[in-house]
N, C-alpha and C positions, 0 to 999 in steps of 0.2 A: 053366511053359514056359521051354525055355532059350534066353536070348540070338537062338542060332544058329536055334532055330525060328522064335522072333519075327520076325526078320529074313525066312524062309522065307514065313512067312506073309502077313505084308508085301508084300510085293513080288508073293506072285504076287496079290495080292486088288488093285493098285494097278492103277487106267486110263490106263496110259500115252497121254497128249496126243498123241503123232504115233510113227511108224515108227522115228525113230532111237531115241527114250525105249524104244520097247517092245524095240529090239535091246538095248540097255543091261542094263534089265530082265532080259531073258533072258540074257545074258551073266553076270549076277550070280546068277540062278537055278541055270543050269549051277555055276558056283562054289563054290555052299551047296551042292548035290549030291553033288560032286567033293571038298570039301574039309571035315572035320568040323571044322577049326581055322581059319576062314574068315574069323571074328568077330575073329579074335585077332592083333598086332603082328608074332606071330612067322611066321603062314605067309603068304610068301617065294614068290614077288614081289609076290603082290597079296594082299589081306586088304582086307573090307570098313568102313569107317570112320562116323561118324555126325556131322554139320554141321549147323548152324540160321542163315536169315538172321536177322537182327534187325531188325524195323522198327518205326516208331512205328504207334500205335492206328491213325491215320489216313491212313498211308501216306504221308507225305510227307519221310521222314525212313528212312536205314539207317543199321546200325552194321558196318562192315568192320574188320578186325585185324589188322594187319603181319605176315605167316606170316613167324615166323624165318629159318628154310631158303629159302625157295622167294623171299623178299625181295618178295614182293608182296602187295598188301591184297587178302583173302579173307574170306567168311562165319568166323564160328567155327566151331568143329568138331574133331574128332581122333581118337584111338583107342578102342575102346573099353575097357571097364575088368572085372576079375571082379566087380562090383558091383552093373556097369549089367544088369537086368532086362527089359530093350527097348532096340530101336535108340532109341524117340523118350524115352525115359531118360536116354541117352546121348547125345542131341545137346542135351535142355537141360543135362546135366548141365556141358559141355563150355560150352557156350554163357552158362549163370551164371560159369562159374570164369571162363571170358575176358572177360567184359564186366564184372562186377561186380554185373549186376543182379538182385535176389534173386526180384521179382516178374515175371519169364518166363512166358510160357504155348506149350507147342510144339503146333501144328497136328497133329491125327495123321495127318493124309495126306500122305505126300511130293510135293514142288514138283514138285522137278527129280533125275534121279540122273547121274550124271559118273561117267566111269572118269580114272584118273591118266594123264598123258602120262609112260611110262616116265623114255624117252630124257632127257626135260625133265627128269625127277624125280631120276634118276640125273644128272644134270651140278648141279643145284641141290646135292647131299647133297656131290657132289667140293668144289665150292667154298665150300659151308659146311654143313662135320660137324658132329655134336652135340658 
């Protein structure tokens, strides 16, 4: 299965918690439809990305990461890669290389899903390029 299906599949098999999640959801469904490079950096403006929070066994504890660009502490997370075989691949995959932790385990059901605030994203990338 490629990436892009994974992702397909995912999401539409996910119980979205309340009406805005489930707009979200569909909004990224439309996406995967509409765009066959969807999974991937390059297609412009939006492309879907994969993130893990980190917490302890016991819940008492999280681990956030100083996003470079955007200059605020965030879940780990980021693009995806030719590599990554699944979204939830790719968000431990992303989630080990940022934290250092080798013994990770990723939930396969998604939490929560976020779209990017453009406007935000485009002023964050002006004032700090790669």
């Amino acid at each position: 299965m490629s990436l892009h299906a994974d992702a397909y599949e995912l999401l539409a098999g996910w119980p979205a918690p309340d009406d805005q999640q489930a707009a979200v959801r569909e909004a990224y469904l439309a996406h995967l439809l509409t765009h066959p490079d969807a999974m991937e950096r390059g297609c412009l403006p939006q492309h879907l990305t994969a993130s893990a929070i980190v917490i302890t066994d016991d819940g008492t504890r999280v681990l956030l990461t100083l996003h470079r660009r955007l200059r605020r502490w965030l879940q780990t997370g980021g693009h995806c890669e030719d590599g990554d075989v699944s979204v939830r691949a790719a968000a431990l995959r992303e989630a080990t290389e940022e934290s250092g932790i080798a013994s990770l385990r990723v939930d396969p059901v998604p939490l929560r899903l976020d779209l990017t605030n453009e406007k935000e994203l485009a002023e964050a990338l002006t004032r700090h390029p790669l």
